[in-house]
N, C-alpha and C positions, 0 to 999 in steps of 0.2 A: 520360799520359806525363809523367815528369818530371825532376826531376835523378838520381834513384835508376835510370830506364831506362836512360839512358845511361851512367851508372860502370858499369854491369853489362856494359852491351853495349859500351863504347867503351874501358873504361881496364883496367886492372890496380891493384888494390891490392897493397902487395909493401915489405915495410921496405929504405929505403935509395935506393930510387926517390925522383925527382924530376923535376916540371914545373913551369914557367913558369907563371907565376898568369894571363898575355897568352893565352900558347899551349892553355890548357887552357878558360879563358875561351870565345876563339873559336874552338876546336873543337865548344865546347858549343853556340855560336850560330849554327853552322854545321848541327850535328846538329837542334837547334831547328826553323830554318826548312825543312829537308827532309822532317820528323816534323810540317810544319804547327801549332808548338807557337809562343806567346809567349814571346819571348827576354825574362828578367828583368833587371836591373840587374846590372850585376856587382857592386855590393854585396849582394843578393839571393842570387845567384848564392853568393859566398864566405863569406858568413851560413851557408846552408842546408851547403856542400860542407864548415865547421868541426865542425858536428857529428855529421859521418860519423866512426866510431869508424877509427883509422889517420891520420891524415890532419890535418895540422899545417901551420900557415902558417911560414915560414921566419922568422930573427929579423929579415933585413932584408924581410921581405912581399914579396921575388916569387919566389920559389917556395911550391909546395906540395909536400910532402916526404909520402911512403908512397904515391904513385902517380904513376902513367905511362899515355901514352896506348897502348893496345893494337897492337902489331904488327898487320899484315892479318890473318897466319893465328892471331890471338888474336880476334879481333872475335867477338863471339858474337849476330848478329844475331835480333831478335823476330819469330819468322816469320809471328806471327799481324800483328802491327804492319805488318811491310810486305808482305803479302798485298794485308793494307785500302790502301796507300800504291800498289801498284803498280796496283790494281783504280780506283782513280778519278785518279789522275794520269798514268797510262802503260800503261792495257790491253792497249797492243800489248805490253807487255814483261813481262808475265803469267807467257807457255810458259816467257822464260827464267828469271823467279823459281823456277818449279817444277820448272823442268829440278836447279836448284842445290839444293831441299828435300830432294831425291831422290839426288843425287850431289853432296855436302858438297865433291869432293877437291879443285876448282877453284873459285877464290874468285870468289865473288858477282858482283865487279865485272867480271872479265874474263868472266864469261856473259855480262853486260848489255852489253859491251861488244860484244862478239864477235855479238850480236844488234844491234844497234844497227847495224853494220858491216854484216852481211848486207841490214840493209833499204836502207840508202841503197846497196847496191852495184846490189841488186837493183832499185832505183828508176832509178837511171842506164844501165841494161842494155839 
């Protein structure tokens, strides 16, 4: 996994869009540590994201211009990636991964949630 997963699955490329060099940063280092990946330097980081064809640093350096961070219902998550992610970190929350492979209409997260919900309701019960 690496910086190329994540523009794929996390951002839009799109002329006229713009992010925060901060915001897009620690979005990545957020996706990072949940993908179990080493978070690079943000010199690293901005190194690697200048040579994506689109994608220009701003004249004063904080933004990045030709992308944005994805909407929810833009997110195009790697279903092999977090297959493996939910199978050793969160087995319990498996069914609801595959509930969502299977019916796309309801985002990811409100399945996991809505699971997640159900057990501690059910624990309390």
């Amino acid at each position: 996994m690496s910086l190329s997963a994540y523009i794929k699955e996390s951002t839009v490329t799109e002329p006229g869009a713009r992010m925060t060099q901060r915001g897009l940063y620690e979005s990545f280092a957020k996706w990072c540590e949940l993908h179990l990946v080493d978070v690079p330097s943000k010199h690293a980081f901005t190194k690697q994201l200048l040579h994506r064809p689109g994608i220009v640093s701003s004249p004063c350096r904080t933004y990045y211009l030709g992308l944005r961070l994805a909407a929810p219902n833009e997110i195009k998550p790697n279903e092999t990636i977090y297959r493996e992610l939910f199978t050793r970190r969160a087995p319990g929350l498996l069914p609801a991964f595959e509930t969502w492979v299977l019916d796309k209409s309801r985002p990811l997260e409100l399945i996991l949630l809505d699971s997640v919900l159900d057990r501690i309701l059910g624990a309390t019960s």
